[in-house]
N, C-alpha and C positions, 0 to 999 in steps of 0.2 A: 398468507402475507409473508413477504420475503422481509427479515430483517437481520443487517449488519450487526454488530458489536463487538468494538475494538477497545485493548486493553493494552497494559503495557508503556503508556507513556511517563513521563515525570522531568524532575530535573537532573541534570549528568552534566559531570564536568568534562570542556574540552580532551578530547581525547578517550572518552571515557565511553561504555556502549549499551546499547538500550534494545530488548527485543518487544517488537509489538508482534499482539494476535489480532485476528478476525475470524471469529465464530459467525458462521453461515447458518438459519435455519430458515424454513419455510420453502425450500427451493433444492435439488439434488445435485450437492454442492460440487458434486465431479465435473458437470455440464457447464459449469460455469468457468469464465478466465478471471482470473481477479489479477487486482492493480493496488497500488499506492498512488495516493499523492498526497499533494501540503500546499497547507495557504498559510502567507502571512498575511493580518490584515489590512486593509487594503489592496493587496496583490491579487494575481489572477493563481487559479490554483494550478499546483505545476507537479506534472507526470514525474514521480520517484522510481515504480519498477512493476512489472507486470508478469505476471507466470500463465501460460496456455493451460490447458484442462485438466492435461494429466501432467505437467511441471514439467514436462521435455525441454520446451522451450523458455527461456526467460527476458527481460527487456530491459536494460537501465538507461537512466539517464545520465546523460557525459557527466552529473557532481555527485551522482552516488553509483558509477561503476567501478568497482575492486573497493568498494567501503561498507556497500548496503547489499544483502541478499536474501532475496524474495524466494520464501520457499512453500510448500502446502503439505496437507494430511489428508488426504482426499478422506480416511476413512472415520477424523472425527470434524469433517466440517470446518475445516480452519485454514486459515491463513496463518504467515509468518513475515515479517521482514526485522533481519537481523540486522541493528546499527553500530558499527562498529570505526573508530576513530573520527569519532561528531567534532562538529566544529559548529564556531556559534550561528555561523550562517545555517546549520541546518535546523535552527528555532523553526518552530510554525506549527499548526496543527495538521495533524495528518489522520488523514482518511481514506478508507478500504473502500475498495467499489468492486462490484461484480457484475457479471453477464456484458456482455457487446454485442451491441444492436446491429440489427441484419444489413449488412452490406458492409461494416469495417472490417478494414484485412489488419494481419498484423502492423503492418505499417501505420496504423493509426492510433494504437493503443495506449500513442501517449495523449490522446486529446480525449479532455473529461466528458465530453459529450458520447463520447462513445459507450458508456456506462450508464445500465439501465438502473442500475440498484447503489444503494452510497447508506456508510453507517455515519454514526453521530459525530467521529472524530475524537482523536485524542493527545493533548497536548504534551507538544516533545521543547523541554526547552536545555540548551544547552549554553552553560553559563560558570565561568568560577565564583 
């Protein structure tokens, strides 16, 4: 059984920066692409940044590119996205997701459907 676990969220002041993790087990975490994203409630969950298998490639979204950067460890299973110069709009809960299902090119990486695997989520809120 494949399961996510992200860590690393809390509260941080405007301007201030936050790293999350995602630990991979159950699954041979190199094969996989992982991603961010974040939902406010109510909202639709919205693509933050995505790394290819071995982190060659990486993916942002036009409000966290030159802020946020998605990195990996292939050799302990993990994920990374580094938040740095937060602002309050970037509140919401954010969630790790892995593997992309057969037939999405990169080009698609930002749409959550494309992700077979998703952990619990962990709340980033950013506030004076």
């Amino acid at each position: 059984q494949v399961q996510l676990v992200e860590s690393g969220g809390g509260l941080v002041r405007p301007g201030g920066s936050l790293r999350l993790s995602c630990t991979v087990s159950g699954s041979t975490f190199s094969s996989n692409t992982m991603a961010w994203f974040r939902q406010d409630p109510g909202k639709e969950r919205e693509f933050v940044a995505a790394s290819s298998r071995t982190g060659g490639s990486t993916y942002y979204a036009d409000s966290t590119k030159g802020r946020f950067t998605i990195s990996r460890d292939n050799a302990k299973n993990t994920a990374f996205l580094q938040m740095n110069s937060l602002k309050p709009e970037d509140t919401a809960i954010y969630y790790c997701a892995a593997r992309i299902r057969p037939g999405y090119t990169p080009a698609l990486y930002t749409i959550a459907n494309a992700y077979v695997y998703w952990g619990q989520g962990t709340q980033v809120t950013v506030s004076s």
